[in-house]
Each structure stands twice: as C-alpha cells, then as structure tokens.
N, CA and C of each residue as an Amber inpcrd file, in Angstrom:
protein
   354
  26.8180000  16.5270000  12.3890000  26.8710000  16.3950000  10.9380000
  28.1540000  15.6620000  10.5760000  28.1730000  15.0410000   9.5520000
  29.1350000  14.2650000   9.0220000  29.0530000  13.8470000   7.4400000
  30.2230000  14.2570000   6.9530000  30.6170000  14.3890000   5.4630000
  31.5350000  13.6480000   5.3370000  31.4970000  12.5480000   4.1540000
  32.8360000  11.6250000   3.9850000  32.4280000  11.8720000   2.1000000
  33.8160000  11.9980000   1.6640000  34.4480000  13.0500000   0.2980000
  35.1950000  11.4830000  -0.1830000  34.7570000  10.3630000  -1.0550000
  35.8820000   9.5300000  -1.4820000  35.7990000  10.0550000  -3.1960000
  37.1590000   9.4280000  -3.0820000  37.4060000   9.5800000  -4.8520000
  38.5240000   7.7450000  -5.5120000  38.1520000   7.4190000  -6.2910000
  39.0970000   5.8550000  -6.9850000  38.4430000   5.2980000  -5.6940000
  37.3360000   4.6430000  -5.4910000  37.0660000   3.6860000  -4.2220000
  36.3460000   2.4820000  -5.1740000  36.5440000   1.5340000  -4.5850000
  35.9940000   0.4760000  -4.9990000  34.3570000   0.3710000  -4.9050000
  33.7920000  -0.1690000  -5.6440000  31.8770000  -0.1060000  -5.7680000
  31.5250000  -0.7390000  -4.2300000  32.3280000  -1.5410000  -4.0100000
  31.7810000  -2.4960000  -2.2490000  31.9310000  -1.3320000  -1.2360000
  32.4680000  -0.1290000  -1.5210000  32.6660000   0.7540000  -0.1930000
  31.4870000   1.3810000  -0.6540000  31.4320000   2.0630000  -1.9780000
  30.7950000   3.3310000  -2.1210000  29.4540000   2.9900000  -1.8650000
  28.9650000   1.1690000  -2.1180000  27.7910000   0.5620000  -1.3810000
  27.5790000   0.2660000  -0.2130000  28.4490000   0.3060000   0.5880000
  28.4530000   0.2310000   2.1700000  28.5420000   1.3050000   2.6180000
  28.5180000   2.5160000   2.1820000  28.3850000   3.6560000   2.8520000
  27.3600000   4.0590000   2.2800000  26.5590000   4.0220000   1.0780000
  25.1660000   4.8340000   0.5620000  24.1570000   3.8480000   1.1990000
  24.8100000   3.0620000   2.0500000  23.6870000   2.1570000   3.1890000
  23.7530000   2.8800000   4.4280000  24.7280000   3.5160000   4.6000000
  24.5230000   4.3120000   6.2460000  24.1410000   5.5420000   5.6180000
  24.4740000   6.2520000   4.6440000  24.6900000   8.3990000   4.8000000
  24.1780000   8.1450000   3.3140000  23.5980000   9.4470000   2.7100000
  22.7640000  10.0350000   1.9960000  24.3890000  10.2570000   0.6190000
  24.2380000   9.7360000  -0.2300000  25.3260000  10.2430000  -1.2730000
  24.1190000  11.3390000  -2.1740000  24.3770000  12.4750000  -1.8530000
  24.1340000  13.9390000  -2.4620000  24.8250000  13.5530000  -3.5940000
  26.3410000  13.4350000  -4.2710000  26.3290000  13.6540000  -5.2530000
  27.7390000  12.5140000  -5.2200000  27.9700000  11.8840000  -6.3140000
  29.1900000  11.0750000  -6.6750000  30.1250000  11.1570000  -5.5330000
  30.2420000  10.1160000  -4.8990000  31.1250000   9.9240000  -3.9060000
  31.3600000  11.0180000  -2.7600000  30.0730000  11.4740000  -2.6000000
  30.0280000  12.7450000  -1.3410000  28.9310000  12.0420000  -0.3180000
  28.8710000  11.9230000   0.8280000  27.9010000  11.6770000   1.5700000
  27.9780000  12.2470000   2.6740000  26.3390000  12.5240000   3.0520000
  26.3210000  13.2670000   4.1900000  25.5020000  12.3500000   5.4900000
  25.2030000  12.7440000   6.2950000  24.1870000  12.0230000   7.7460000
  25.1880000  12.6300000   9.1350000  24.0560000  11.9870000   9.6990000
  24.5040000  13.0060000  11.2900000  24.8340000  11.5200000  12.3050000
  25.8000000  10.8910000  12.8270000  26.0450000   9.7440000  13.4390000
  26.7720000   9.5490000  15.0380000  26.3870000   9.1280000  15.5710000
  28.0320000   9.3330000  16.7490000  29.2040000   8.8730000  16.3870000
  29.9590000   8.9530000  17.6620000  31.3260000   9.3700000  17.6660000
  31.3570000   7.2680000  17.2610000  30.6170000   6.9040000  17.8430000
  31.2730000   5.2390000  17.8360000  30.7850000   4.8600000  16.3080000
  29.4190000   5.3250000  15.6490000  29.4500000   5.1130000  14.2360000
  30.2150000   5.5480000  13.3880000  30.8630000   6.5190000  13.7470000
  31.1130000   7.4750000  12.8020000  32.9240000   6.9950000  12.9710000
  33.4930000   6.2260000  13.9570000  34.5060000   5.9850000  14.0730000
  34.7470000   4.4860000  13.4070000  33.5350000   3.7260000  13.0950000
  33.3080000   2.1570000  12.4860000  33.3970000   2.2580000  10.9730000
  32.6490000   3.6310000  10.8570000  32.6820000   3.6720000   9.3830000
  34.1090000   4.1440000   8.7290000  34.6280000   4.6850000   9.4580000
  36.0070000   5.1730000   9.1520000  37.1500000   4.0280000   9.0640000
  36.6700000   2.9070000   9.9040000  37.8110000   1.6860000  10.1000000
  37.1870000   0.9160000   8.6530000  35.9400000   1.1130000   8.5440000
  35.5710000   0.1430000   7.1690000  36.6010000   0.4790000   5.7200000
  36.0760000   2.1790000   5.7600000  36.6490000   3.1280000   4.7620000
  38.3100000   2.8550000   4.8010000  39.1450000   2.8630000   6.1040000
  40.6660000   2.1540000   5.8520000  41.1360000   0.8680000   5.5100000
  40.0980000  -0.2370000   5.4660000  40.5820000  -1.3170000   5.2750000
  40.3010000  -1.9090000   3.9000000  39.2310000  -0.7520000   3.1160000
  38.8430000  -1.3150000   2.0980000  39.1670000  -0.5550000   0.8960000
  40.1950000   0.8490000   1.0350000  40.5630000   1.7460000   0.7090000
  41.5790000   0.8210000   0.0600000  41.5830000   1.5020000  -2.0910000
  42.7940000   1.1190000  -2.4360000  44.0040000   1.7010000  -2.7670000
  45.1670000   1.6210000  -2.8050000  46.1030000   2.4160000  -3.4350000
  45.8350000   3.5450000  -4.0000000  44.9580000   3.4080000  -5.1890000
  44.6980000   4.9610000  -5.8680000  43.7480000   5.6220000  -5.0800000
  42.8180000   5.1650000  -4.4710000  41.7450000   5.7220000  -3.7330000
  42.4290000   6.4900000  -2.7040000  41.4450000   7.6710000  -2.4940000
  41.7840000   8.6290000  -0.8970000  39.8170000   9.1020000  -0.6650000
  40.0820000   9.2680000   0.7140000  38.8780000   9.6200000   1.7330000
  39.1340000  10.5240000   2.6990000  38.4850000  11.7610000   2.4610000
  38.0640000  12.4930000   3.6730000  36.7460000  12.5620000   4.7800000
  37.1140000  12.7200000   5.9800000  35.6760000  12.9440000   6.7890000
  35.9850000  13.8880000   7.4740000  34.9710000  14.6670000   7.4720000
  34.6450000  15.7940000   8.2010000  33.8340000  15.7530000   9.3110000
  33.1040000  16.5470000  10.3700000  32.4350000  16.2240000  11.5030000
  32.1790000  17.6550000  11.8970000  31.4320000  17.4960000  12.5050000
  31.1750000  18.6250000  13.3330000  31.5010000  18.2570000  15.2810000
  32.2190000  19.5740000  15.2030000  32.5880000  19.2700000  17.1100000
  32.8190000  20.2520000  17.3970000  33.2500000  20.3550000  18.8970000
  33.1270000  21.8350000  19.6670000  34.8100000  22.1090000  20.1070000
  35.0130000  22.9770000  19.1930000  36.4740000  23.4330000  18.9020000
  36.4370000  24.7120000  18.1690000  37.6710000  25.3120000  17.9770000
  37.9400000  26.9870000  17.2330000  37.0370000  26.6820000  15.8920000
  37.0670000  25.5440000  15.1260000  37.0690000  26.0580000  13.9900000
  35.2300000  25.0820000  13.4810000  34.9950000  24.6630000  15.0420000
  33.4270000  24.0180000  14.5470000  33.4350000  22.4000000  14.3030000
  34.5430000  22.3940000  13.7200000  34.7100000  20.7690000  12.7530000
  36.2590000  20.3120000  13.1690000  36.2870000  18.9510000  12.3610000
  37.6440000  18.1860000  12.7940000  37.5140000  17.1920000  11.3660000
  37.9300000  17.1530000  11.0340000  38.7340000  15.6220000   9.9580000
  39.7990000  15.0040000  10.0960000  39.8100000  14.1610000   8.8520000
  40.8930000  13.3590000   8.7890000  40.6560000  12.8440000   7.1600000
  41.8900000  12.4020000   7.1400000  42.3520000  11.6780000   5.5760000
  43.0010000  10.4910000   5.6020000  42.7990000   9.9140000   4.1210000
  43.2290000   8.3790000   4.0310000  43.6430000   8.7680000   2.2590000
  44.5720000   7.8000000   2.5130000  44.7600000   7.4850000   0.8800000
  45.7260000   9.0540000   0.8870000  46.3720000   8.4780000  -0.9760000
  47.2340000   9.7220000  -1.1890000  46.5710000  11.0740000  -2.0090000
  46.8260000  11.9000000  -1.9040000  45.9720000  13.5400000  -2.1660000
  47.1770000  14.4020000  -2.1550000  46.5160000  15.1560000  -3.4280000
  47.9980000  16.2450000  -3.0510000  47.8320000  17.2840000  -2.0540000
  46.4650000  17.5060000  -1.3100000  46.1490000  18.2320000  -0.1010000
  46.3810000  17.4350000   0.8490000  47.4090000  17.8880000   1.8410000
  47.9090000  16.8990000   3.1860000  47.4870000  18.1400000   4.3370000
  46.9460000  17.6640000   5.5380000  46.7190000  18.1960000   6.8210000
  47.7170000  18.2600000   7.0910000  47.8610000  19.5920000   8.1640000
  48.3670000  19.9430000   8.8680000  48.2010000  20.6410000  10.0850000
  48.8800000  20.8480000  11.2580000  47.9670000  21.5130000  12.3220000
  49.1300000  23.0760000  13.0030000  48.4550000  23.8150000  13.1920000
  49.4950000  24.9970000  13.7150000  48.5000000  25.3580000  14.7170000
  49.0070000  25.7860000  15.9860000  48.2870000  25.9960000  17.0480000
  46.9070000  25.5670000  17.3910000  46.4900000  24.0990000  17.4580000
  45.5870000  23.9800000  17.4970000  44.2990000  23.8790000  16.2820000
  44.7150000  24.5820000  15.2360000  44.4740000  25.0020000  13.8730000
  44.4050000  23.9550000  12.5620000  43.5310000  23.2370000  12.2360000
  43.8350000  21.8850000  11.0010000  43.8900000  22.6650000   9.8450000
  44.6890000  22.7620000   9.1750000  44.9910000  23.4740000   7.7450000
  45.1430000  22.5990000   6.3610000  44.8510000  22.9400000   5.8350000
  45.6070000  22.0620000   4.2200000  46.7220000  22.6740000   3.2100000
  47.4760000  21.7760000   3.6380000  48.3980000  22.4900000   2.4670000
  48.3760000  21.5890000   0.9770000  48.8550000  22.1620000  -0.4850000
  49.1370000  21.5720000  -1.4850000  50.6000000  21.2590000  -1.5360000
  50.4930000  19.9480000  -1.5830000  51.6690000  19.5590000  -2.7850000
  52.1510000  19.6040000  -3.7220000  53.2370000  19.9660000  -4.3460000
  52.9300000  20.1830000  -5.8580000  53.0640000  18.7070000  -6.6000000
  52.5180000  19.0040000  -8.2000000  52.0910000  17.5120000  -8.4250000
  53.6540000  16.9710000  -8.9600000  53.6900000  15.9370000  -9.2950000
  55.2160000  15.3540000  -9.8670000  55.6860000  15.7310000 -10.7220000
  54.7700000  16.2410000 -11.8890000  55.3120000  16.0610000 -13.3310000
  55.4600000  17.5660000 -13.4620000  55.3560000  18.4900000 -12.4030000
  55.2440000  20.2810000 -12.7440000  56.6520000  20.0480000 -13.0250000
  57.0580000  19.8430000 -12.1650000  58.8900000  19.9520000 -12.3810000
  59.4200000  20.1810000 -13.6010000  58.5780000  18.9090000 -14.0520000
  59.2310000  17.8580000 -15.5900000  58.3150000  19.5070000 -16.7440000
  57.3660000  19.3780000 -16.3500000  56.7490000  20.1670000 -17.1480000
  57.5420000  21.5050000 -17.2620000  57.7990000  22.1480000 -16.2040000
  58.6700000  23.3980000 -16.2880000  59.9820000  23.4590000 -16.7310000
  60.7630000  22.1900000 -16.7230000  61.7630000  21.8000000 -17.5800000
  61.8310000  22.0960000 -18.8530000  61.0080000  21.1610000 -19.5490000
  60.4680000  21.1280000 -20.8060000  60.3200000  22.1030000 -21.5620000
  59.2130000  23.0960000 -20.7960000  58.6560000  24.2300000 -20.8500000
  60.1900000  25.3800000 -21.1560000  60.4870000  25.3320000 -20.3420000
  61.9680000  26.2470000 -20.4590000  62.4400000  25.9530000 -21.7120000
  63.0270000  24.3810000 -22.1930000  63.8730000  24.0700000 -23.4820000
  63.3160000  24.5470000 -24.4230000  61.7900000  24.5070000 -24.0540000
  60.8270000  24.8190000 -25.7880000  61.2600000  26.2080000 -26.3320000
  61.1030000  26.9070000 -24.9060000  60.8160000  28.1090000 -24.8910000
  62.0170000  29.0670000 -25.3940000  63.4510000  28.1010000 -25.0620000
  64.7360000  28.8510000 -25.6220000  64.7410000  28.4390000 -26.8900000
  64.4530000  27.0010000 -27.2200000  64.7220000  26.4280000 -28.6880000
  63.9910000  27.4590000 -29.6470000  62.8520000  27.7480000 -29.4930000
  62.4700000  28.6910000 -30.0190000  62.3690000  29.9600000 -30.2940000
  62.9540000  30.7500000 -29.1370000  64.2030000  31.7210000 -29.1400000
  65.1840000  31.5570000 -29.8690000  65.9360000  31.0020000 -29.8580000
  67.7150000  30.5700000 -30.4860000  66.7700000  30.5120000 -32.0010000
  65.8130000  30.0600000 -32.4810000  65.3670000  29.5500000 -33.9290000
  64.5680000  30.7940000 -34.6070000  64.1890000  32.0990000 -33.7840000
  63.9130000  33.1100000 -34.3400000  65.0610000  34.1270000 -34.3170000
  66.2110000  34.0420000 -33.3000000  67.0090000  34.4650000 -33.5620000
  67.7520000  34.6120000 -34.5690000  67.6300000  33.2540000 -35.1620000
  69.0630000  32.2620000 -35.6700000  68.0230000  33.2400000 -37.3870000
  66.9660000  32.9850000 -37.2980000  66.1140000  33.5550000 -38.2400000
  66.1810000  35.1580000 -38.9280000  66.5130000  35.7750000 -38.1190000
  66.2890000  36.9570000 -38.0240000  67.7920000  37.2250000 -39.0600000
C-alpha cells in the first residue's frame, strides 16, 4: 500500500500522480506499487515540488511499526527517529511567539486600565 498526502502543489504534479494512484480526496492518493515505482514517483514529487508546497509518502513494509515514510517541502511536523522508531514531532508556528507577546501587553494594558479605573 502506498499513500502520498500533498498540500500548495502545482496542478502538473497533482495530474501526474491522479495518473498513477487513486486521489480519494484533495491531494490524498492511494495505490499499491513497488519499491522502483514508488521510488520514481517520489523523484517526480521532489523536482516538481514548490517552495510553499510539502509531500508525504507513506508505504507499507516489514518493520516494528508496519510502514516507513518520508517528507518533502516545509511542515511544521518534522520526522524523527528514536530507536529504530519514525516519530513526528511539532514545531511551533512563528507568529505564537509574537502572538503571546502581544497577548501578554493586552492583557496588562487592560489590567493597569481597570485598575487605574477602580
């Protein structure tokens, strides 16, 4: 089995792949391929991949956890591996920072202004 997950891809990929695998639903496709198709379609998916765009594929293989992937493009979920183990961790996004900043000033200004009220 084999699952490839794109998101921001250009119309020439998302048509060159709903020519090999079954798109179930907006930029999800599934089909069952070998290791040499399934490794062609992946070199297509990197070369035609843009900046904003990211791609996952999934697979099925004989390992702890059943399956194996990989990723392209930027995502705030990045792989990682611990004993053998492929995990995902989150990133946090850029602007939380900025947001929790913000969030704080509002939050005293408006303190200090019911105070100042009272």
């Amino acid at each position: 089995m084999l699952v490839i997950v794109t998101e921001s891809v250009p119309p020439r990929l998302r048509g060159f792949l709903s020519r090999w695998l079954l798109e179930v639903r907006a930029g999800v496709y599934i089909g069952d391929y070998s290791i040499r198709v399934r490794e062609r379609l992946w070199n297509v998916i990197l070369t035609q991949l843009e900046e904003s765009g990211n791609a996952v594929m999934a697979w099925s293989t004989n390992n702890e956890s059943g399956f194996s992937f990989q990723t392209a493009g930027q995502n705030r979920r990045e792989p990682f591996e611990i004993e053998g183990f492929s995990l995902v961790k989150f990133l946090p996004q850029e602007n939380d920072a900025v947001k929790e900043a913000s969030l704080n000033q509002e939050d005293t200004s408006s303190f200090m202004t019911e105070v100042i009220d009272f």
